[in-house]
C-alpha positions as CSV (number, residue, x, y, z in Angstrom):
1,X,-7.1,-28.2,-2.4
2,X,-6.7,-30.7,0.6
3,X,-9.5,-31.8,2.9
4,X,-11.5,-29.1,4.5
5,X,-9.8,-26.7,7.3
6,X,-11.2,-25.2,10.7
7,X,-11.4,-21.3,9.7
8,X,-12.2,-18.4,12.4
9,X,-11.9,-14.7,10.8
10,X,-11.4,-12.3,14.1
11,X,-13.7,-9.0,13.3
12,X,-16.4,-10.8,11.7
13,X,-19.0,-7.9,11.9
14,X,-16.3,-4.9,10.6
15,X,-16.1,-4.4,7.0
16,X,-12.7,-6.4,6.1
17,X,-14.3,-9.7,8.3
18,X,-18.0,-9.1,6.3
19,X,-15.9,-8.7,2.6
20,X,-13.8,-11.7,3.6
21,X,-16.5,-13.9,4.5
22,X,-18.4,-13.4,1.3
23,X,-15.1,-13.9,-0.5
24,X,-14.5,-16.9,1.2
25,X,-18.2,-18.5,0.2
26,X,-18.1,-16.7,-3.2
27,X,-14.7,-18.5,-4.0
28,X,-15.9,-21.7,-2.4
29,X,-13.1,-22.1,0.3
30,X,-12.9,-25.2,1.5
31,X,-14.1,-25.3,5.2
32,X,-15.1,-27.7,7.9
33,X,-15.9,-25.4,10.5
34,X,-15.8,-21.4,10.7
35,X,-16.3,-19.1,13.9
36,X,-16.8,-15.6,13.2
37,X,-15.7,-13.7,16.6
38,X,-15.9,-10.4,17.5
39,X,-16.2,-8.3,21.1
40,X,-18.6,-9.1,23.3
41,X,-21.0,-6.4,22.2
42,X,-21.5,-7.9,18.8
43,X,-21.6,-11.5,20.1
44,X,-24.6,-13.3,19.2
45,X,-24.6,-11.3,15.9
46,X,-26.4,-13.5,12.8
47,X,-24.1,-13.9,9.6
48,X,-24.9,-15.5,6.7
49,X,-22.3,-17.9,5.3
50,X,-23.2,-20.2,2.6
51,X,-26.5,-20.3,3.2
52,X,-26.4,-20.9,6.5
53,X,-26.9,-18.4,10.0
54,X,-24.1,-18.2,11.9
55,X,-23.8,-16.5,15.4
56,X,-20.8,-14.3,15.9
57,X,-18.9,-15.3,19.3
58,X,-16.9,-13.5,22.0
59,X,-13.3,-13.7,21.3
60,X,-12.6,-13.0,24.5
61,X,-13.4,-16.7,25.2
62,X,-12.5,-18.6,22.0
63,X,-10.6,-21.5,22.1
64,X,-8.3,-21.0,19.2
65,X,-7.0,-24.5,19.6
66,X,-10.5,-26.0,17.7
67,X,-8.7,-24.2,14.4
68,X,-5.9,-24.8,12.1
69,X,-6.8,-21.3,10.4
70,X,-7.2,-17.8,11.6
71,X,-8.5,-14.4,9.4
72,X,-7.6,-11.5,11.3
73,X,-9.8,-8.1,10.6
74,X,-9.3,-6.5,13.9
75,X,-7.6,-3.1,15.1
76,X,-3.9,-3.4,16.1
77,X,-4.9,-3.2,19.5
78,X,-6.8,-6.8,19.6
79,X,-4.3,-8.6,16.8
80,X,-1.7,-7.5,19.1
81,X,-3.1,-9.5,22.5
82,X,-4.6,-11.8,20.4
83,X,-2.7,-13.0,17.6
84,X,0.1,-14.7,19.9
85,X,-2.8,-16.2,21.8
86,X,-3.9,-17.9,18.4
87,X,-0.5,-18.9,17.7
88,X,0.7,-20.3,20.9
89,X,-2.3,-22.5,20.3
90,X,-1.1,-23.8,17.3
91,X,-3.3,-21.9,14.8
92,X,-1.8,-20.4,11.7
93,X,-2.9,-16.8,11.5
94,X,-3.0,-13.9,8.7
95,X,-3.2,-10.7,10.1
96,X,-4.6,-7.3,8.5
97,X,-3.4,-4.9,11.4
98,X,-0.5,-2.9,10.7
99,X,1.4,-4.0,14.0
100,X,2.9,-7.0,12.5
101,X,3.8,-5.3,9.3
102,X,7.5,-4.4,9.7
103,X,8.3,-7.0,11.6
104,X,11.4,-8.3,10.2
105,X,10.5,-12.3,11.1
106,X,7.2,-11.7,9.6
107,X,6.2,-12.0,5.8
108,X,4.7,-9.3,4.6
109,X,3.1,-11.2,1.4
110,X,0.5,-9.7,-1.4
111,X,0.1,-13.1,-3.6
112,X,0.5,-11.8,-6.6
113,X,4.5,-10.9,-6.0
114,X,5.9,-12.5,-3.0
115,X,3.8,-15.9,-2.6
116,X,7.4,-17.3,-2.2
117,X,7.3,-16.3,1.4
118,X,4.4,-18.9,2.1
119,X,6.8,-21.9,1.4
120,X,8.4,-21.7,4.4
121,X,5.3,-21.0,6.2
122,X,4.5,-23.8,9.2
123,X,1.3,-24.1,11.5
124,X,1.5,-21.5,14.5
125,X,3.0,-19.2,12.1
126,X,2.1,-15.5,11.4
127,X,1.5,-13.5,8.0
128,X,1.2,-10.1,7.7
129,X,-0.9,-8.1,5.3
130,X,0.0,-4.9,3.8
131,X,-2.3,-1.8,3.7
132,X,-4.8,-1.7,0.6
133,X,-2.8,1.6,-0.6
134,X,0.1,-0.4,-0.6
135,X,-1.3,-3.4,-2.6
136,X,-2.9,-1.1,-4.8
137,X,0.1,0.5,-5.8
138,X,2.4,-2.5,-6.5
139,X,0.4,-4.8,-7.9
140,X,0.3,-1.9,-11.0
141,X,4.3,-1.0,-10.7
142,X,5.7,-5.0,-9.9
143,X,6.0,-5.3,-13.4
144,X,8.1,-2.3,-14.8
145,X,10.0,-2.6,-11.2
146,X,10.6,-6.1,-12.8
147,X,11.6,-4.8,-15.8
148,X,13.7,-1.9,-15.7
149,X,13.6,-0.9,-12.3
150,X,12.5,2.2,-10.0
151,X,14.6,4.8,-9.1
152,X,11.3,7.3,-7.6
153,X,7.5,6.9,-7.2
154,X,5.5,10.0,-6.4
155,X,2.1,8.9,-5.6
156,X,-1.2,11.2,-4.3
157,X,-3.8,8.7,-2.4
158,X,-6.9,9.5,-2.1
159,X,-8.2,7.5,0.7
160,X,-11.9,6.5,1.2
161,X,-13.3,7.1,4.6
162,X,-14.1,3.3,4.6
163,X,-10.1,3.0,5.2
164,X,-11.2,4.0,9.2
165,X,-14.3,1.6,9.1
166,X,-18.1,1.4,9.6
167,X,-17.1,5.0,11.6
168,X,-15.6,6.6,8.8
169,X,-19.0,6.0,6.6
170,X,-20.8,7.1,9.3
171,X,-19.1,10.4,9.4
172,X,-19.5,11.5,6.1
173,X,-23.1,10.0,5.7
174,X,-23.9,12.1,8.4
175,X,-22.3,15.0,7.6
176,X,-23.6,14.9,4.1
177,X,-26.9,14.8,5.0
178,X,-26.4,17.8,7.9
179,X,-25.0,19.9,4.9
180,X,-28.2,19.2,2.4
181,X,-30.9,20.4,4.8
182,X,-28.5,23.5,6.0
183,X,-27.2,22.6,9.3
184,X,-24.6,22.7,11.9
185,X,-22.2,19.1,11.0
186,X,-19.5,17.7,13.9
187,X,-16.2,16.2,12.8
188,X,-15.4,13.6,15.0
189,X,-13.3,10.9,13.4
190,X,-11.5,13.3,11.2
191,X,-9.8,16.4,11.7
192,X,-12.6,18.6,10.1
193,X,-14.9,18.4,7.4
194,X,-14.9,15.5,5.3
195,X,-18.2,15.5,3.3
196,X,-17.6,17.4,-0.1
197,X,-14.2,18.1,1.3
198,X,-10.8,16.5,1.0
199,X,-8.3,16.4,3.8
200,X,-4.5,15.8,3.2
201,X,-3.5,13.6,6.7
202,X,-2.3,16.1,9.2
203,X,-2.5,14.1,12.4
204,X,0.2,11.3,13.7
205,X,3.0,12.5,12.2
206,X,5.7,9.8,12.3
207,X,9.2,11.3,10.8
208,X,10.1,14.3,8.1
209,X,6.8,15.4,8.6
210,X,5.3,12.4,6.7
211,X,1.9,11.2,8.4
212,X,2.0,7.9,10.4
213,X,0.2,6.1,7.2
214,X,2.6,7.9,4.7
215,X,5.5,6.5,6.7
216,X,4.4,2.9,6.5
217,X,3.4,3.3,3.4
218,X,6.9,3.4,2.5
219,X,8.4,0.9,4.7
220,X,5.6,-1.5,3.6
221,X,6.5,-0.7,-0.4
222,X,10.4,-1.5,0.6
223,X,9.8,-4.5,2.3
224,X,7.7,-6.4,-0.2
225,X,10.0,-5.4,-3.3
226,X,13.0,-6.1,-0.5
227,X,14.9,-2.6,-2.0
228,X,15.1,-0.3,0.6
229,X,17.1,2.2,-1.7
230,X,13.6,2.5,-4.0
231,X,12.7,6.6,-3.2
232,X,9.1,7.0,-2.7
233,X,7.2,10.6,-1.9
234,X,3.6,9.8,-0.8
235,X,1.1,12.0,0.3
236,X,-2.0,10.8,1.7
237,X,-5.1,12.6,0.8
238,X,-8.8,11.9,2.9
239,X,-11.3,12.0,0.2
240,X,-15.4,12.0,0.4
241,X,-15.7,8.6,-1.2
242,X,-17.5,5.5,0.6
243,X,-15.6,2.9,-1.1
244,X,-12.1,2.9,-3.3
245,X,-8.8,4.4,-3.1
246,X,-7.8,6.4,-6.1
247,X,-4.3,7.1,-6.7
248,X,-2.0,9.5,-9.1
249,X,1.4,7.8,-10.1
250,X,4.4,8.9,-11.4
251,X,7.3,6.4,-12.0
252,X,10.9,7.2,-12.5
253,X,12.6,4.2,-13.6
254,X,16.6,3.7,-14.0
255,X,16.3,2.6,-17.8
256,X,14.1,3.6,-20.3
257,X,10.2,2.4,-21.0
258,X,8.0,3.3,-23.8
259,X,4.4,3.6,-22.6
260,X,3.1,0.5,-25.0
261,X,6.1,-1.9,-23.4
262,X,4.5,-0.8,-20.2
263,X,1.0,-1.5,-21.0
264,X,2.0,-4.7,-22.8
265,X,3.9,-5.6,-19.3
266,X,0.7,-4.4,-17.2
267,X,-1.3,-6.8,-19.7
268,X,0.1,-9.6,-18.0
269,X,-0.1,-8.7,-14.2
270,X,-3.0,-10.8,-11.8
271,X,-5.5,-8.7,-10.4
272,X,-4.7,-5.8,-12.9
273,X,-7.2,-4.1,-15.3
274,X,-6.0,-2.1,-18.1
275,X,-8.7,-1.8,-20.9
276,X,-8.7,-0.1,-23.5
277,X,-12.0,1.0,-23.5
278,X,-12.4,1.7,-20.0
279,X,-9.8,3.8,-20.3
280,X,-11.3,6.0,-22.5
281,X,-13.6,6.8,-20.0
282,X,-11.3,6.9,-17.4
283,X,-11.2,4.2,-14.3
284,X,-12.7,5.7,-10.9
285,X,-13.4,4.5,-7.5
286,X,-17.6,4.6,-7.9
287,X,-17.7,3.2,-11.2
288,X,-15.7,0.7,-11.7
289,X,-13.5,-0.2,-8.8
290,X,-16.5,-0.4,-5.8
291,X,-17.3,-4.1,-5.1
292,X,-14.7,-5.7,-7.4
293,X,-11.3,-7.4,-6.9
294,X,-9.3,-5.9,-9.6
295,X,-7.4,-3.1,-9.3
296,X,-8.3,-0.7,-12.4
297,X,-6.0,1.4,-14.0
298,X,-6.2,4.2,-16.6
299,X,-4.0,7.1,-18.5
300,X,-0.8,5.9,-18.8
301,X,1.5,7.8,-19.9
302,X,5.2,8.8,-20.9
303,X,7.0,10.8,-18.4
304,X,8.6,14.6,-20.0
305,X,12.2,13.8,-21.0
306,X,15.0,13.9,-20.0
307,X,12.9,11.4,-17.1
308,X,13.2,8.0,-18.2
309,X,9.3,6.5,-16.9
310,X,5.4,6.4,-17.1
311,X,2.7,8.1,-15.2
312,X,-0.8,6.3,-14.3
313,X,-3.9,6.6,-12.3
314,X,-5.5,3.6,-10.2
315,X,-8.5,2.8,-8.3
316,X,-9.5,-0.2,-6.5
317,X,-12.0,-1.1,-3.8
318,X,-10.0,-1.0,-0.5
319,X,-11.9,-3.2,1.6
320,X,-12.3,-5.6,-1.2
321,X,-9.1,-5.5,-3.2
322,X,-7.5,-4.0,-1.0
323,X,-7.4,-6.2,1.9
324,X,-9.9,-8.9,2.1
325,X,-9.2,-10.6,-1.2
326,X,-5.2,-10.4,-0.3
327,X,-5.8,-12.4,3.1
328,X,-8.4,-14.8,1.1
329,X,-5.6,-15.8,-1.9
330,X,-3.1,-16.3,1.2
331,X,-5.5,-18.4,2.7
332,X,-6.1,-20.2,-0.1
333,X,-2.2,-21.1,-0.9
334,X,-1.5,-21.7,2.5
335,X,-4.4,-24.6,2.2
336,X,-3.1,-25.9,-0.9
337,X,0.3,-27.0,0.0
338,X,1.4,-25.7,3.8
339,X,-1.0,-26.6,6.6
């Protein structure tokens, strides 16, 4: 890597900004100076980062000109006032926000398919992540899509309630507990119960009665594979799980794929896990996918003919995985050959 680069990661104290700090240390990033901003509420906030305390500031009143580098963890709200501040001060930014996402002038990367997209990248510029559904997903079908291609993918998410942040574990916590010692619970960041419950999305509705999430979900799938003819059906699912997404796969593709050339072809994929003998006790979001940066994936299996095509089943830590390790890898080429 080249000299060490000015880093500040926007929504320090949420739970993307905490798993991409600890990624960037854990990894050994290399990095002259970092500012961890968030509102002014959590300013003065201490954060360990390589051994050392660090105050969060305001980023209200950062100066994004003192970095080459930005990380942004923050609500679509604050990425979209404050990302074109960062850029128009010559800072390169990576955004998690789903704002920027179909933005046809901005890459939509996941390093382990598109890194391409980075070459042409150029201080000031923007790069988009995708959601951690999305990068779950492909980073387990890339390989047969390479392969043989994809004419359908049905796939059931199961979404953790950390997908909404701190609130979302908050809520069930809460709820959770009301429930044990018999009383009255409130639902106030979803739509009704969530502890011991599981809620398919019903609210934000963008088009053909697909949720807002489902929607993107597509048009973020399309994108990166640059197919928009690939059919996918999702349905989004809010499940009582702190950390990891699980999802249920089913993969028609246009020629013909045995279920050992597809393991053999998932043997070879970054960031995937298929073992053997964790499959026999089946991958799931608490046990194997919570803290880790592998998606895991477990019984695959041939599709009923006539369908040419294999079904699967996937977890992976969403904050983790999902999106801070993406943003960190980007980080990480960009530093390497294109600031």
């Amino acid at each position: 890597m080249k000299n060490p680069v000015s880093l500040a990661i926007v929504g320090a104290t949420g739970l993307i900004g905490d798993a991409v700090v600890n990624l960037l240390a854990a990894r050994e990033f290399p990095i002259d100076q970092i500012y961890l901003l968030a509102s002014a509420e959590s300013a003065g906030t201490p954060i360990e980062f390589n051994e050392k305390s660090h105050r969060v500031r305001d980023l209200a009143g950062f100066d994004f000109s003192q970095v080459e580098l930005a990380i942004f963890c923050a609500p679509a709200k604050v990425a979209a006032h404050y990302v074109p501040v960062a850029q128009a001060a010559g800072c390169t930014v990576i955004d998690h926000s789903d704002y920027f996402r179909l933005d046809d002038s901005v890459p939509l990367v996941i390093p382990e398919i598109n890194p391409h997209l980075l070459e042409t990248c150029r201080p000031g510029d923007l790069i988009s992540c995708p959601d951690s559904a999305t990068t779950q997903m492909l980073l387990a079908i890339y390989p047969i899509y390479q392969e043989v291609g994809i004419k359908r993918i049905d796939v059931t998410t199961c979404l953790a309630v950390s997908s909404i942040g701190k609130i979302g574990i908050e809520e069930l916590s809460k709820q959770a507990i009301a429930l044990l010692n018999l009383k009255k619970l409130q639902a106030k960041q979803f739509s009704q119960q969530i502890a011991f419950n599981l809620l398919p999305q019903d609210t934000e509705f963008a088009d053909a009665d697909l949720s807002r999430q489902e929607s993107l979900f597509i048009k973020e799938t399309q994108k990166i594979l640059a197919d928009p003819d690939i059919s996918i059906a999702p349905w989004h699912i809010d499940a009582p799980v702190f950390f990891g997404h699980s999802q249920t796969l089913t993969i028609e593709t246009k020629e013909n794929i045995s279920v050992e050339d597809a393991s053999n072809l998932l043997a070879g994929m970054p960031g995937l896990v298929h073992d053997k003998q964790i499959d026999a006790l089946i991958p799931t979001a608490v046990t194997h996918a919570a803290s880790h940066e592998e998606v895991y994936l477990g019984r695959l299996r041939s599709l009923p003919e006539p369908l040419h095509g294999v079904g699967m089943w996937l977890v992976a830590d969403n904050i983790r995985r999902g999106a801070a390790m993406g943003s960190v890898q980007i980080a990480e080429i960009l530093v390497k050959g294109y600031l």
